[in-house]
N, C-alpha and C positions, 0 to 999 in steps of 0.2 A: 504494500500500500504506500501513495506518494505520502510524503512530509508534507505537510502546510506551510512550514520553514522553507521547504524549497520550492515550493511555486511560489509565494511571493516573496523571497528575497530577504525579509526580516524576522526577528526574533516573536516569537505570540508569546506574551503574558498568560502561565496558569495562576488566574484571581478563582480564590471562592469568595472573594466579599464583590459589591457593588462602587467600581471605579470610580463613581461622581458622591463620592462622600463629601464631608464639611471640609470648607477648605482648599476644595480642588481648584486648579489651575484651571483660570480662563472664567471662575464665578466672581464679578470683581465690582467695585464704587467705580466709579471716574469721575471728577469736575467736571460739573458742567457749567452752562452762564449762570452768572450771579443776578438776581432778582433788582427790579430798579428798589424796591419796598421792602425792607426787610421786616417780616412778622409771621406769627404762628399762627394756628386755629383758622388753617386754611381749607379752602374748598377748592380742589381741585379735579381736573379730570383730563382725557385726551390720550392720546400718545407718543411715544417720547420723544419725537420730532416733530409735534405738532400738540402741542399741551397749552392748559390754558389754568391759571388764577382766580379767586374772586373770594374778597373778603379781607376782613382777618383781624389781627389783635397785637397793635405794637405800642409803644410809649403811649399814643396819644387813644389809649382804649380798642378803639374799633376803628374799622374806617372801612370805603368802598370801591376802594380800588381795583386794579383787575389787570393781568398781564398774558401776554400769548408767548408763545417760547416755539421757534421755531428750528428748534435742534441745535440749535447754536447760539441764542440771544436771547432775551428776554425785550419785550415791547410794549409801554402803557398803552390802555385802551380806553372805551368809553368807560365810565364807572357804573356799579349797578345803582338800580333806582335803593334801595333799602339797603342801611347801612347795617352791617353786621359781622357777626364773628361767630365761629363753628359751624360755618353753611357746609352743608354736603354739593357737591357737586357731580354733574355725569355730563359725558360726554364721546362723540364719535373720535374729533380732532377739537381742534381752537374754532375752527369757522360754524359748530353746532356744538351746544351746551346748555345746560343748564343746572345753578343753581339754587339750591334750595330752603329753605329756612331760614336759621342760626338764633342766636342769643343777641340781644335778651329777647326772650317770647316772641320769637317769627316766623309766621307762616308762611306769610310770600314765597313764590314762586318767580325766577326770572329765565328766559329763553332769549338766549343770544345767536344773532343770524349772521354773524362774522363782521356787521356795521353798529348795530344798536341791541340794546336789551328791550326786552316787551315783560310787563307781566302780565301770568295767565292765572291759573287756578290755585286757589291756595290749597294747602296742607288741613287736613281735618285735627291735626296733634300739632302741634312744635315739635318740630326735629331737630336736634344740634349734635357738633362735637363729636361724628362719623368720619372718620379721616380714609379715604379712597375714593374708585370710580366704581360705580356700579349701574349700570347702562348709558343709553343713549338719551336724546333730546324728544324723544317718542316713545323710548321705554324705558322706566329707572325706577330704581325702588328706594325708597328713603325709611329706615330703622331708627328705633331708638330715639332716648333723648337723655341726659343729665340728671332727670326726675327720681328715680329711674323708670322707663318705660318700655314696656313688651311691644307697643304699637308698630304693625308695619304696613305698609302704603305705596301703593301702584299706582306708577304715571301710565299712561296712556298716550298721550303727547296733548291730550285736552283738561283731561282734569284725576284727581286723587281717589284712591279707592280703598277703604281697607281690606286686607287682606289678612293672610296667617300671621298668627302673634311670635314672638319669642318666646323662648321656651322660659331665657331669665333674661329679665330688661335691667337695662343699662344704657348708658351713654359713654365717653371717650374711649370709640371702638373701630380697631383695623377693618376695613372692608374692601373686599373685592368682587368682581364676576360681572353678570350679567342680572338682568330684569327676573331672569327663570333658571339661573343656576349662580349661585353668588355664596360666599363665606363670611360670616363675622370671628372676629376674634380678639379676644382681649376685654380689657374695659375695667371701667367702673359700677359693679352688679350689686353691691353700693360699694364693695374693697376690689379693692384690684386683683385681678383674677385672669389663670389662662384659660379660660372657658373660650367653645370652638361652636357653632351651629352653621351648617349646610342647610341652603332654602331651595329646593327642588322647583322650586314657580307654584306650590304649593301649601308646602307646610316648614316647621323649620327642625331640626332633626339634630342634636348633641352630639358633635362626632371628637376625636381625639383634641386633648388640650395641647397649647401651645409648653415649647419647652420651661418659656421664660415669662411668669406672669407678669402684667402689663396696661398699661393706660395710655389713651395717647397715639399709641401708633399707627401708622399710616400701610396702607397695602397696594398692590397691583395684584392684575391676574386676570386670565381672560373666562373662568368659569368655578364650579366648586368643586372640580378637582387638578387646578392648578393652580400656583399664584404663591406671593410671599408678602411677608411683611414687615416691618420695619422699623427703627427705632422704637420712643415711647418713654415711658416715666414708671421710675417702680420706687415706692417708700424705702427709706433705709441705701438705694443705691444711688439714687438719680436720674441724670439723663442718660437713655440707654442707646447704643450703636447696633444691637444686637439683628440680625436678617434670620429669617426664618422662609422655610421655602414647605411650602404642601403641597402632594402628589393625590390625594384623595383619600389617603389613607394615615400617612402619618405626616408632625410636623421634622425639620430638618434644620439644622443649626449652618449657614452658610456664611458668607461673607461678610465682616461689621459695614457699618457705617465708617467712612475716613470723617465726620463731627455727629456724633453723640448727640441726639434731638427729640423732642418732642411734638406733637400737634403739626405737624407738615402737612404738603399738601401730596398727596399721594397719585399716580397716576402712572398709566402702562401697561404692560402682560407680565407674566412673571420670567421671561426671559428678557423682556427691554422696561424696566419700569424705569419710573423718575420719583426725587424725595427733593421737594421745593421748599426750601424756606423753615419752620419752624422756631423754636424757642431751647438753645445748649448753652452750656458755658456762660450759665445765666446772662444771655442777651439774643432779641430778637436776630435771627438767622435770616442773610438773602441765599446764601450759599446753595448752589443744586447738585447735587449728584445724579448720574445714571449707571444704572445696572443693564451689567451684561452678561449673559451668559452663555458661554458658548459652550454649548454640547460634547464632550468628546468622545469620538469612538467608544463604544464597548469592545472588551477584550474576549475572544472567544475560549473559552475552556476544550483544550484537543487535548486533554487526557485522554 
């Protein structure tokens, strides 16, 4: 029988563990543009050449500003109509979004068309203090709130719906996915907690906790069984750098943060996400990072 060694030329690795462990080469931060605004309790969404801001909370409390990030730069835009801080945010790109809520007690709704904000239908709850993307400008779902609250709520691209509750409510909580497949993780359930629920477009289902329990943190992913999250704030430690990556089944301890943050604005897939802004090193953060991950070959086992 031929060698595998000798039809292609190199050596094959016999691995019995799983090559892309914590750590692995090519799972990494990068710098990216720096924010014209620096501040946390951001609302974000998009992709990571094409992301977008709105909101937030610096020196001067709140404010309503809003930036587009075009892989490379950061750019002011119109402001929304209602000023606020902890808006959730969703979005395709920069050019369709919207944000949602925030603090103090906001329901509003705003839909951005790539020139102006409109707003459309309010929120039946206040929602605040969800840091990711979790859909589109036509379909998004908005969790939780600070109270703490189970309530959750289907855009439609017209107006709010409730839908399946949380299993445990809370607010300052990682999110990522889609309208019909989406993860919370983290939060404030009133202490800080690594509680994990998967939302099928139906109900919401308690799957595996996160390594590292957490508040604050911010996620990417493009469903509930991919996607990571990020930073965040834990009592007794601080600001955390900490990346955590989910496959559907467990969480995974990957690459830190190059600053240490909370309340960012989160947005991406879980192999190109973006971490915009926040609050580290006690001071409002413009600072961006992107996450890259590059896949590498599995090794085949020819024992």
């Amino acid at each position: 029988m031929a060698e595998y060694k000798a039809i292609h030329g190199f050596t094959v690795q016999n691995r019995t563990t799983d090559p892309l462990a914590p750590g692995i080469p090519g799972a990494t931060w990068a710098t990216g543009g720096t924010m014209n605004t620096a501040r946390s309790e951001i609302g974000g969404g998009g992709i990571q050449t094409s992301a977008m801001v709105a909101g937030g909370r610096n020196a001067t409390l709140i404010n309503n500003v809003c930036e587009i990030y075009n892989g490379t730069s950061w750019s002011e835009i119109a402001e929304i109509n209602t000023t606020a801080r902890g808006r959730l945010g969703a979005g395709a790109d920069n050019e369709a979004f919207i944000s949602i809520g925030g603090n103090p007690n906001v329901v509003n709704t705003e839909t951005w068309n790539g020139s102006s904000w409109t707003e459309v239908g309010n929120l039946a709850t206040k929602k605040a203090a969800t840091y990711g993307n979790t859909g589109t400008v036509t379909a998004a779902l908005a969790v939780g709130s600070g109270s703490p609250s189970t309530t959750n709520e289907l855009w439609n691209g017209a107006s709010w719906t409730e839908v399946g509750d949380l299993n445990t409510g809370g607010g300052d909580i990682g999110f990522f996915g889609t309208s019909t497949s989406a993860i919370i993780a983290g939060g404030n359930r009133p202490a800080q907690v690594a509680i994990c629920e998967s939302w099928n477009g139906t109900s919401w289902t308690e799957v595996a906790d996160l390594n590292q329990s957490r508040e604050n943190c911010a996620g990417g992913g493009s469903s509930n069984t991919a996607g990571i999250v990020f930073g965040g704030y834990k009592d007794g430690t601080g600001d955390l750098a900490f990346t955590e990556s989910w496959d559907g089944t467990s969480w995974t301890e990957i690459a830190d943060l190059a600053t240490a943050r909370f309340s960012a604005g989160g947005s991406g897939s879980e192999t190109s996400a973006l971490c915009s802004g926040g609050r580290g090193a006690d001071a409002y953060q413009a600072v961006t990072e992107e996450w890259n991950f590059a896949h590498a070959t599995k090794t085949i086992d020819v024992s």
